[in-house]
Every structure is written in structure tokens, then in C-alpha cells.
N, C-alpha and C positions, 0 to 999 in steps of 0.2 A: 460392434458399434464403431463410428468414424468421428473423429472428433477434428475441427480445424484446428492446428497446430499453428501457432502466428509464429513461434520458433522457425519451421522450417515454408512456412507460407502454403501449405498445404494440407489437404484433410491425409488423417494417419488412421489407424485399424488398433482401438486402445487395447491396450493387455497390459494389464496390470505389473508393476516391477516388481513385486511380491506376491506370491500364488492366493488367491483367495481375497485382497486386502488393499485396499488404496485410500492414500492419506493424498488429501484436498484442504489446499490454503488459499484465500480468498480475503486479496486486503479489502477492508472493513472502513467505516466512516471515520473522518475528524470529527472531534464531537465538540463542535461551536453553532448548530444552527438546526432544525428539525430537516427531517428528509425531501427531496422533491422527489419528480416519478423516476429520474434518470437513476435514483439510488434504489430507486425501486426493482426496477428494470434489472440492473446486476442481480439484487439478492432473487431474485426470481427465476432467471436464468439458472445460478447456482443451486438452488431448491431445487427444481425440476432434476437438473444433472444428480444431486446428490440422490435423491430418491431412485430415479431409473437407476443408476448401480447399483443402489442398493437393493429394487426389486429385482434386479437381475441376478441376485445371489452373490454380490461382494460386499465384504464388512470395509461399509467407508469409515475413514475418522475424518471429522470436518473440521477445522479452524478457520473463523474468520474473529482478526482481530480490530481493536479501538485504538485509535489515536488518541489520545487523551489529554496530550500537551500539544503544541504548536504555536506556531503563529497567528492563525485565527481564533484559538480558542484564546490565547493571551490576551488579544484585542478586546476580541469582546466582552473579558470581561475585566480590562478597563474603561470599556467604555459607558459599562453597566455601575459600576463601581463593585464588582462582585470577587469570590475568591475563584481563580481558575481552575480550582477542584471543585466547585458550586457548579462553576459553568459547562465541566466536562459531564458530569453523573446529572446535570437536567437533559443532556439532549443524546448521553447513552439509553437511559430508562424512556425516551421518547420513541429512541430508535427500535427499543422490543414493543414498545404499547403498535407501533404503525405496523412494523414486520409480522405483530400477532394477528392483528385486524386483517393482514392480505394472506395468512395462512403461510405464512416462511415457517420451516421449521428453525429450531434456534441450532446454533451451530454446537460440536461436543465441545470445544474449547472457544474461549469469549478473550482471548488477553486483553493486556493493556499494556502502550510502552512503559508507562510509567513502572511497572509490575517488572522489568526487563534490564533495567539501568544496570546491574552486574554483568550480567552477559553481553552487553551492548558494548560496555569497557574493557572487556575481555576482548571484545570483536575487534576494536579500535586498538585496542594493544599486540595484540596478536599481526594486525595488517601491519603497524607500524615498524614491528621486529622484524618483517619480514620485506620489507622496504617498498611498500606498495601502499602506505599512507603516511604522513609526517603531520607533527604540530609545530605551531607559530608561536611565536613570542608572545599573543594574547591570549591563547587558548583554545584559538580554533581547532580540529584535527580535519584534515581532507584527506582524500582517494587520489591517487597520482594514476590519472585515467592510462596514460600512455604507457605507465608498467602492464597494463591487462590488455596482450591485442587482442583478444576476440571485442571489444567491445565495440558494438553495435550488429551485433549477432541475433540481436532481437528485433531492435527494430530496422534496421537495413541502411542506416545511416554510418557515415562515411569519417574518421578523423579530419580527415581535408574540409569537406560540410562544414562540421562541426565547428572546429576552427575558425571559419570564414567571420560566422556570426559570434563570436567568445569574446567576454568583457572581463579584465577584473574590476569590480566595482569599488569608488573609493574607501579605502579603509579597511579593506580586503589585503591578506597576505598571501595568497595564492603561488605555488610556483609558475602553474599554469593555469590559462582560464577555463579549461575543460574540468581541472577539479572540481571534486564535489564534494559539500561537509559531512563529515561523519558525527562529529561534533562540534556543540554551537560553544562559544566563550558566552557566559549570561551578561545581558545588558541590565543594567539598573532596573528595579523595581521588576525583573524577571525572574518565573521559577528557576532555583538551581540544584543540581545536586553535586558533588564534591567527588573530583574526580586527579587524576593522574595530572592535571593539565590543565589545573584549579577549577573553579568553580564555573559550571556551567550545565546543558540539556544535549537530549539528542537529535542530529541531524531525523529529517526525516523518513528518508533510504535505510538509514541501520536499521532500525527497528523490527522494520519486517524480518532482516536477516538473522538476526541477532533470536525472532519467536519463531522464527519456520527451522531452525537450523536441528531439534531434534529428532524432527520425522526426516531428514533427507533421505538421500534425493526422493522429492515430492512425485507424486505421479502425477498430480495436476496441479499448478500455481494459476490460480485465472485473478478480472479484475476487469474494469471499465477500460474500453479500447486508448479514454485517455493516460492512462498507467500505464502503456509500452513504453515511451521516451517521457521524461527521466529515469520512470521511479522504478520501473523493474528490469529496465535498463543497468540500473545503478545496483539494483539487488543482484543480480545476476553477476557483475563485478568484481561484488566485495565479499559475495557468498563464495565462490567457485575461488579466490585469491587469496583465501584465508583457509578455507575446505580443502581443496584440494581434491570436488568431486563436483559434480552434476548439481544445479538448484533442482531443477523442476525437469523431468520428462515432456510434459505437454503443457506449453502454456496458451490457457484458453480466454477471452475476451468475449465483453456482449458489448454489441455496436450501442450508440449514441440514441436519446429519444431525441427526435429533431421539430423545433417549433418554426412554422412558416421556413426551412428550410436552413435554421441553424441549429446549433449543437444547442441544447438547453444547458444551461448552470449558472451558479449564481452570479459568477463575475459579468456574462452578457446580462441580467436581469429579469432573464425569459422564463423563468422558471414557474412550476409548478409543486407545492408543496401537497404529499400523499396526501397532508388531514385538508387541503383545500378541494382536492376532487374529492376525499368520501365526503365531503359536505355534501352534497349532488348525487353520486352514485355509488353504488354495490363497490363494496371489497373485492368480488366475485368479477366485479365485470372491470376493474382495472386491472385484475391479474390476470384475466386473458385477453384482452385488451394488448397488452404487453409483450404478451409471453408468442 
């Protein structure tokens, strides 16, 4: 079988890094809001892949994990008046009820960041001993992009690029404005946990690295084509700079559902929510529809 490699921009001939055996991570939903089809679309993609290895006689292990903290689920559920541990486990347990209905199998492991916070401060202290991330006087901790040159090795962008467009934004302590947080300082009336660098949560980037880092190197790391720049950009950085080895063999991506010729998500407003099509039609006939 040939799999497109977005790593190296071309289809590659998969063989497994381990004889018999391949472990597949697949970052997973924030959990502030019910699914549209484009979330669909990925776990669908991945279902299909994980099943064909597996009828082909290799024992997959699957991970696809939850975001469970963030910036949108904080929002909303201030804005709900609700706890953000309400807000995250309504729209996890939503994500298996829609995933059940289009016949996804569930993945072998389910994390959560929140589930992670040790090993996440391990990752951020580890980078920081080893002089490839520092903290601020407030508590932020960042990635000092320019100690890692491969970076943009995934997605084909350039330090110079990147640069052109770089802000630090007010109240930001950045060395550089390529950095990226590993960890957040807590703002008032936000979740915290207690950490080396007081009180605060984690960047969004760690996390993945901090749950994928026991099966390395992954044979397969996939995700939605919008996950190349930053965010597995970022994983790939701070995994391999702290490791000392390989993230992923093959990282695979499933392209964009597009409405009247843009990308669907919630920020444009074009979206479509799974439980709003099976109102209308078959389980069945969205998931091949999709696929």
C-alpha cells in the first residue's frame, strides 16, 4: 500500500517500523461545540485506514485524543455560565454518540490533556534544560523556534516567510515572535494547574507531544490538512528537541469539505453540523458521501 506522506510531499510504499505492528495518532476534537462533516470527514478517513491495516494482517494501536481545556471551551463556558469540565464531557460524549451513528470505530486509547499535565511539565522542563525553551517573568513558557532548524520541514515554509508576518502581541514576553507557548500563565477566572512557573495550563502544541511520546516513533501521525502549520509543525519541534528521535514516519492528512468553494469551519460560519444532515439523511449515505 502507498500512502501520501505530506512529510516528504509524495506517496511512499508503508512498511511498518515494527514487524507486524503499527501505532497511529490522530489529533482528535476540542471539545467546546458538537461536530460538523469536516470533523467527520477526518475520523472517517482514519477509520477506513485503520481497519484496511488491520484487515491486512497488522495489529494497529489507535490513539486519537480530546482537548479538553482550551480557549474555546473556556469561552464557552463562560459564556454559558457553566463549569469547563461540564462544557468539555457534553460535547466529548456527543462526539461518540455522532462517531457511533456514522459507524467510526472508537479509537484503543481516548486521552485527555487534562489527563497529561505531568508529563506535559516534564516536556517543558526537559526543553527548557536543554536550552530550546525558556520562561518569563509571568509564567509563560515558549519554544525558541530558531534552536530547531529543521523547522518547517513539514510544512515547506521558510524562517524568512515566517518572520515577514511575526508579531509579538501586547503583553507578550517573547524573545522572538516565532515562538510558540508551551505553557499558558492563567488568566483570572481561568483553569489552573500548579506548575514549576506558577500557576497556569497547557499550551496547545504540548499536548499532543507530551500523549503520542510513548508509542514513538509513530508510524502514522495524521489529522485535518489544517493541522500541518502550526500545530504539527509545532509537535514535530518540540517532540524530536526534547526526544532526540523521529515524531511520526508518515504523516497523513485528509483534505478540507468545501462549501460553494471554501474551506467549511466554524470561524467562516459555513458549517454543517453531522446531527444537522442526519436530520435528512442515512448515516450510511454521509459516510460514503465523504469518504
Amino acid at each position: 500500500m502507498q500512502l501520501y506522506n505530506t512529510l516528504g510531499r509524495r506517496k511512499e510504499d508503508f512498511v511498518p517500523l515494527r514487524p507486524g505492528k503499527a501505532h497511529i495518532y490522530v489529533c482528535g476534537i476540542t471539545a467546546y461545540d458538537y461536530c460538523h462533516i469536516g470533523h467527520a470527514r477526518s475520523a472517517l478517513v482514519f477509520d477506513v485506514l485503520v481497519r484496511h491495516l488491520r484487515q491486512s494482517g497488522l495489529e494497529v494501536h489507535f490513539v486519537r485524543n480530546f482537548t479538553d481545556v482550551d480557549d474555546k471551551t473556556i469561552n464557552r463556558a463562560n459564556s454559558e455560565a457553566r463549569d469547563w469540565r461540564e462544557v468539555a464531557e457534553t460535547y466529548m460524549a456527543a462526539f461518540h454518540e455522532d462517531m457511533d451513528r456514522l459507524g467510526v470505530l472508537r479509537a484503543d486509547e481516548e486521552p485527555r490533556a487534562t489527563e497529561y499535565i505531568p508529563q506535559i511539565q516534564s516536556l517543558c522542563s526537559r526543553l527548557i534544560d536543554a536550552g530550546r525553551a525558556y520562561a518569563t517573568p509571568s509564567g509563560d513558557v515558549y519554544f525558541r523556534v530558531r534552536e530547531y532548524p529543521p523547522y518547517g520541514k513539514l510544512s515547506g515554509r521558510s524562517l524568512d516567510d515566517l518572520q515577514a508576518g511575526a508579531r509579538v502581541a501586547p503583553g507578550e514576553e517573547k524573545e522572538d515572535p516565532l515562538d510558540f507557548a508551551l505553557w499558558k500563565a492563567a488568566k483570572p477566572g481561568e483553569p489552573f494547574w500548579e506548575s514549576p512557573w506558577g500557576k497556569g495550563r497547557p499550551g496547545w502544541h504540548i499536548e499532543c507531544s507530551a500523549m503520542s511520546e510513548t508509542w514513538l516513533p509513530l508510524d502514522i501521525h495524521g489529522g485535518g490538512q489544517d493541522l500541518i502549520f502550526p500545530h504539527h509543525e509545532n509537535e514535530i519541534a518540540q517532540t524530536e528537541a526534547a526526544c532526540s528521535c523521529e515524531l511520526a514516519r508518515f504523516w497523513v492528512h485528509n483534505g478540507f469539505v468545501q462549501i460553494n468553494a471554501e474551506k467549511m469551519s466554524k470561524s467562516l460560519g459555513n458549517f454543517k453540523t453531522i446531527r444537522d444532515i442526519l436530520e435528512s439523511w442515512l448515516p450510511e449515505a454521509l459516510r460514503f458521501f465523504l469518504l
